[in-house]
C-alpha positions as CSV (number, residue, x, y, z in Angstrom):
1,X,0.0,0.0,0.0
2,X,1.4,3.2,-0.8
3,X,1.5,6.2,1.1
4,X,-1.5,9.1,1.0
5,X,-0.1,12.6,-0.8
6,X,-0.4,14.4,2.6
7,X,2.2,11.5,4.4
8,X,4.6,11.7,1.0
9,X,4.8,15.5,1.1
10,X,5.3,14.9,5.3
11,X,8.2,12.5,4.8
12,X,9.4,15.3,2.1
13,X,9.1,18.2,4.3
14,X,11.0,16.4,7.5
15,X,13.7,15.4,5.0
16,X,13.8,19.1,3.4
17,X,14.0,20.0,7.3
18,X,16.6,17.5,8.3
19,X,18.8,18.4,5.5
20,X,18.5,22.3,6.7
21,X,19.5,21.7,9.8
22,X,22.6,19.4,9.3
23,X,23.9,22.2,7.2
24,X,23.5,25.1,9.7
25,X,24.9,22.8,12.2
26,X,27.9,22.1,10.2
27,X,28.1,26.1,9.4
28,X,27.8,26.4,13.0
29,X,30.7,24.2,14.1
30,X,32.7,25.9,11.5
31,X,32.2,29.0,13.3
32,X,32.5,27.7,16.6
33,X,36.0,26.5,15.5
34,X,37.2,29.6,13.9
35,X,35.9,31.6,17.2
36,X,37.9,28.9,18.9
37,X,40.9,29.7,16.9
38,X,40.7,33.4,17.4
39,X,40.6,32.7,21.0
40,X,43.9,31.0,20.8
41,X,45.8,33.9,19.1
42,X,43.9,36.0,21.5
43,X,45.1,34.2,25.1
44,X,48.8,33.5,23.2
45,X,49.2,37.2,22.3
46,X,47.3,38.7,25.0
47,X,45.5,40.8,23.1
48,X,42.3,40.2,24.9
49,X,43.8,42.9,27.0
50,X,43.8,45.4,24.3
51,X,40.6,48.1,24.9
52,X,40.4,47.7,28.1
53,X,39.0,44.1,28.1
54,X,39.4,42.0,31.2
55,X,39.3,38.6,29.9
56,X,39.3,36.9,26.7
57,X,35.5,36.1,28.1
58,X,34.6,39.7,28.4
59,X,36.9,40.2,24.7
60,X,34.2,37.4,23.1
61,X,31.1,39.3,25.6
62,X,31.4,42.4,23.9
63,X,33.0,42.1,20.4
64,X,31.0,38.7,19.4
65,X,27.8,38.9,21.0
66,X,28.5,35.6,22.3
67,X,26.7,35.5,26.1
68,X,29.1,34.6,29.3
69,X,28.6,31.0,29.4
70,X,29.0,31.1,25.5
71,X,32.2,33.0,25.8
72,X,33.5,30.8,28.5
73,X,33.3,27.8,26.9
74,X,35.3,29.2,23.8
75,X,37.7,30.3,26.1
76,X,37.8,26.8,28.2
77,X,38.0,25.0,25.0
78,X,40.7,27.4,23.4
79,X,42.7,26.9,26.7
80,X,42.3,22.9,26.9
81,X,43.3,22.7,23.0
82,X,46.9,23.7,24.2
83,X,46.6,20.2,26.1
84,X,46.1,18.3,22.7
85,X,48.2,20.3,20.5
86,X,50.8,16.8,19.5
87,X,47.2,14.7,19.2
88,X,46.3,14.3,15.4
89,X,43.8,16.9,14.0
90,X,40.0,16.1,13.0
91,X,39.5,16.1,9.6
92,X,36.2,17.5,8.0
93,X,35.0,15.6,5.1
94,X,35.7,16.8,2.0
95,X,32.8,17.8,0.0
96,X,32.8,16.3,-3.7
């Protein structure tokens, strides 16, 4: 038995959505990545300091929009990568 039009274009739409969101999730861990990245140069260089900034925290607060908690972690993460800088790199799939 086949499926009715409205449970075919259903199964379409949740595909259509899951698709979306894979993509803005991997555009989103790209950016997450390159804001950890930035964070690196920032704590290495201690540039954070530059413009008065307290912390690379209140650096990520004010000039990304990022919240607090959202700073902090990039900062936590940039700070632990320094522990795993001789382990191998991820590698992102290359797109065909």
């Amino acid at each position: 038995m086949s499926a009715s039009p409205t449970a075919a274009q259903r199964e379409g739409d949740q595909q259509d959505l899951w698709t979306r969101t894979a993509t803005a999730a991997g555009r989103l861990n790209r950016a997450h990545a390159d804001l950890v990245a930035i964070a690196v140069e920032l704590i290495e260089g201690g540039h954070w300091g530059d413009g008065g900034f307290r912390s690379p925290e209140h650096y990520f607060t004010v000039r990304a929009g990022l919240s607090p908690a959202h700073a902090r972690d990039v900062e936590v993460v940039a700070r632990r990568r320094a522990d795993h800088d001789d382990e191998p790199t991820i590698r992102t799939r290359q797109q065909p």
